[in-house]
TIMARSE-468241 format. One record per residue: x, y, z of N, C-alpha, C in turn. Coordinates in steps of 0.2 Angstrom, whole numbers, plus 2048, in hexadecimal, padded with zeros to 3 digits. Layout:
XYZXYZXYZ
...
// end
This chain:
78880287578F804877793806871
79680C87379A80F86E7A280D86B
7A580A8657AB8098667B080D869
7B580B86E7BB80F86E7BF810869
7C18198657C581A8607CA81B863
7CF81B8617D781B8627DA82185D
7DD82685F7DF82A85A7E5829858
7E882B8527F082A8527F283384E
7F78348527FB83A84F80183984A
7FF83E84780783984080D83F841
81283F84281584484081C84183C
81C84283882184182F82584582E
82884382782A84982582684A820
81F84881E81A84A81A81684F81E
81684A82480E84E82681084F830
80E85583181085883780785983B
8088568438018568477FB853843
7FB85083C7F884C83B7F484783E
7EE8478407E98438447E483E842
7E38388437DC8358407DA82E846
7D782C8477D58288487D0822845
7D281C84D7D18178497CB81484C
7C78118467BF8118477BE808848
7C38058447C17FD8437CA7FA846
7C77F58487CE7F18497D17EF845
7D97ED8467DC7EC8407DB7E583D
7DC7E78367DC7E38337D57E0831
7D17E38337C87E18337C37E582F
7BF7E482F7B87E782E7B87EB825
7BD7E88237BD7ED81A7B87ED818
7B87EF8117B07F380F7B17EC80C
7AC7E98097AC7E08067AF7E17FF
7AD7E77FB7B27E87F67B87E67F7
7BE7E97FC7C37E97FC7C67E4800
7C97DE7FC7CD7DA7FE7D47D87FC
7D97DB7FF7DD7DA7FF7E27D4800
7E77D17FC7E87CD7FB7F07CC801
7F37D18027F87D38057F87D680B
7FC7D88107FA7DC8167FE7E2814
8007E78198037EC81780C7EA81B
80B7E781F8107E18218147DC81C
8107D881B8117D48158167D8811
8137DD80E8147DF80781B7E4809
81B7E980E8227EB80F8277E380F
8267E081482A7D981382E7D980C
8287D58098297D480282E7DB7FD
82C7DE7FF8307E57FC82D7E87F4
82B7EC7F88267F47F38287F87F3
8287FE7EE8288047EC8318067ED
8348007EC83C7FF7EC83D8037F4
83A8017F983F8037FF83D809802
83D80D7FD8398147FE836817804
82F81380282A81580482881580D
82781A80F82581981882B81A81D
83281C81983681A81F83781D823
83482482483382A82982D82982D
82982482A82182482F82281D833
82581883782681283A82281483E
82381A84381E81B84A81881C848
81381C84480E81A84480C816842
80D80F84080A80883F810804844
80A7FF8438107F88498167F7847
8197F784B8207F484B8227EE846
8207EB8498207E38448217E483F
81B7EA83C8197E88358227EB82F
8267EE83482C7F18318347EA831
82E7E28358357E08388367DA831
83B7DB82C83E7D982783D7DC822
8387E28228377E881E83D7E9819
83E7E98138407EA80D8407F380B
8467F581184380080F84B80180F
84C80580E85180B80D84E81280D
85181681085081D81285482380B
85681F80B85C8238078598277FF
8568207FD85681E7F585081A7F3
84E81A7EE84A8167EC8508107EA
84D8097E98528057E784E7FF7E5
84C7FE7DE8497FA7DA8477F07DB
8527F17DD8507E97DF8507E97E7
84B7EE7E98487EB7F28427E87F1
83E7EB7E983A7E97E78387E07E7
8347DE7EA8347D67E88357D27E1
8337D57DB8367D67D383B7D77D2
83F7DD7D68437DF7D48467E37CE
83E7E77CD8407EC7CA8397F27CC
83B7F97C78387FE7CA8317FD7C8
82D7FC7CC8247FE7C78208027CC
82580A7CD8228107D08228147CC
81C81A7CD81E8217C981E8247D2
82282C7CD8258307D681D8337D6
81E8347DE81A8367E181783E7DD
81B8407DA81B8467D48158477D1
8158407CC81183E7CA80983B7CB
80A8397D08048367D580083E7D3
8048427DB8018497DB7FE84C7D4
80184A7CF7FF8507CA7F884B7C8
7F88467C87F28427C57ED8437C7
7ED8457CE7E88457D37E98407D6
7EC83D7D87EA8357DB7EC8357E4
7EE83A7E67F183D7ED7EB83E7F1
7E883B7F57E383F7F97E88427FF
7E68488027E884C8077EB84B80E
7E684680E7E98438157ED83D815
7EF83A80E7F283580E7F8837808
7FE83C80A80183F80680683A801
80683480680A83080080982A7FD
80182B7FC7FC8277F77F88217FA
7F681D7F47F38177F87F58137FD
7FE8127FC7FE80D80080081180A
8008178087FD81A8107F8818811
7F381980D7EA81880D7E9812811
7EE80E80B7EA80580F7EE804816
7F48078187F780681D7F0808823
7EE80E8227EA8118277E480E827
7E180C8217DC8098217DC7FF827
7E27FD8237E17F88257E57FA830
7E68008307E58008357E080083A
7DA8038377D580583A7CF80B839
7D480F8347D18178327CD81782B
7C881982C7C08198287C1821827
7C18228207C182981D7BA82A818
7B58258187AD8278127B182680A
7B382C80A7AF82C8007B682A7FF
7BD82C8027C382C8017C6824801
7C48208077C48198047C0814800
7BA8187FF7B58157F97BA8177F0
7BF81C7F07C281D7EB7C88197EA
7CC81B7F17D28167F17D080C7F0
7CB80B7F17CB8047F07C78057E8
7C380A7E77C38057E07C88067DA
7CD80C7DC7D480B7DA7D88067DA
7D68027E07DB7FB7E17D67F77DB
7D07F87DB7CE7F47D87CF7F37D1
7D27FA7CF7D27FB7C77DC7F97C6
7DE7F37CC7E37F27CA7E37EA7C8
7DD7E77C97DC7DF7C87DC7DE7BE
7DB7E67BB7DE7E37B57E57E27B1
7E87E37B77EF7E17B57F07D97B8
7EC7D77BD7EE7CF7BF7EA7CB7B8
7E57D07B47E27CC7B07E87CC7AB
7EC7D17A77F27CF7A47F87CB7A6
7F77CC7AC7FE7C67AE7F97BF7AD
7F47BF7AF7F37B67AC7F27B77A7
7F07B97A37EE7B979C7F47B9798
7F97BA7978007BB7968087B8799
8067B379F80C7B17A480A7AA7A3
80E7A77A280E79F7A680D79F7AD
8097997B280A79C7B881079B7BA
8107A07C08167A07C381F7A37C1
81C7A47BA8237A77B68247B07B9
8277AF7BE8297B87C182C7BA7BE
82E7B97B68327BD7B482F7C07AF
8287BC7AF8237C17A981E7C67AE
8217CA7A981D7D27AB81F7D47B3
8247D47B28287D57BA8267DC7BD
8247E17B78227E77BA81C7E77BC
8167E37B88107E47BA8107DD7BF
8137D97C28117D87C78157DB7CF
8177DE7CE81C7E27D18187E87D5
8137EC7CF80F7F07D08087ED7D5
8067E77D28027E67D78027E37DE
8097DF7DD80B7E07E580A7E77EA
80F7ED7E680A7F17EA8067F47EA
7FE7F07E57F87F27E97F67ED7ED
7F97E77F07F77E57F57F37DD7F2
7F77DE7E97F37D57E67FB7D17E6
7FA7CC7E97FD7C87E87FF7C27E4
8047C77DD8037C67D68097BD7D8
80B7BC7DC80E7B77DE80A7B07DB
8047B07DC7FF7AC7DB7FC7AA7D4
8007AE7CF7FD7AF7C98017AA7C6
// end
C-alpha cells in the first residue's frame, strides 16, 4: 500500500504557485538526528525572529499554530522576542552566506515549518538539520557560563536557540 501524499500550494509574497508535498504526517517520522526540542507552534507562541517572521504565509500551516503567535506585520520588534532582544541577522545576510536554500526563501525556520509538517526534500534536510545541530554549541556556552535558570545571562544566545527550536528555557 502506497502512502497518500497531500500537496500544498504556497502562494506569499516570497514565493508564487510554489508546490510541494507531504510525505510523512505531522509532527512524525524525523530523521533520529533531528530532535527538536520545540514545535514550530510552541516557538512562534513563545516569540522569535521579533514578530517578523511568516506573517504573509498563515494559509499554509494550521491555524492553531498562529493562535497567541507573538508577529507583527509591520516591523521587526525585538521585545516579541521571548528575551526580548534582537538575536537576528536580515535575511540579506543569510542570502549572501549561502544559508538560503531555494525553495525555502526565508530560511531554516521555513524549513522546519514544512519539515515538521511532513515534506522530505533528501540532501536539503540532511543540511538543514545538521545546521541545527551546529547550534548545541551555544547551549554548551549558556551552561558553561549561566547559573541555571538566570535568563538574563546570555539573553542573545539563548534567544538565538529558541529559534532553532532548543529550548534554552531549560538550561
Amino acid at each position: 500500500m502506497t502512502k497518500k501524499r497531500r500537496k500544498v500550494v504556497v502562494n506569499d509574497l516570497m514565493q508564487k504557485n510554489y508546490t510541494y508535498e507531504l510525505s510523512e504526517p505531522i509532527g512524525r517520522n524525523f530523521n533520529p538526528d533531528f530532535k527538536p526540542h520545540l514545535t514550530p507552534k510552541q516557538m512562534l507562541k513563545l516569540g522569535i525572529f521579533g514578530g517578523k517572521y511568516m506573517t504573509d504565509c498563515q494559509k499554509e500551516f494550521p491555524r492553531d499554530w498562529f493562535s497567541g503567535a507573538k508577529l507583527c506585520h509591520e516591523r521587526h520588534v525585538p521585545e516579541y522576542n521571548y528575551f526580548g532582544v534582537n538575536a537576528s541577522m536580515p535575511l540579506s545576510e543569510w542570502k549572501k552566506r549561502g544559508w538560503i536554500y531555494h525553495e525555502d526563501p526565508r530560511g531554516w525556520f521555513q524549513w522546519y515549518c514544512r519539515y515538521y509538517l511532513g515534506r522530505r526534500i533528501g540532501e536539503e534536510d540532511l543540511r538543514q538539520i545538521k545546521r541545527w545541530k551546529a547550534m548545541r554549541r551555544h547551549w554548551v556556552q549558556v551552561e558553561k557560563n549561566c547559573y541555571p535558570k538566570d535568563y538574563n545571562c546570555r539573553r542573545k544566545q539563548r534567544q538565538a536557540l529558541l529559534n532553532w527550536a532548543y529550548d534554552s528555557r531549560k538550561i
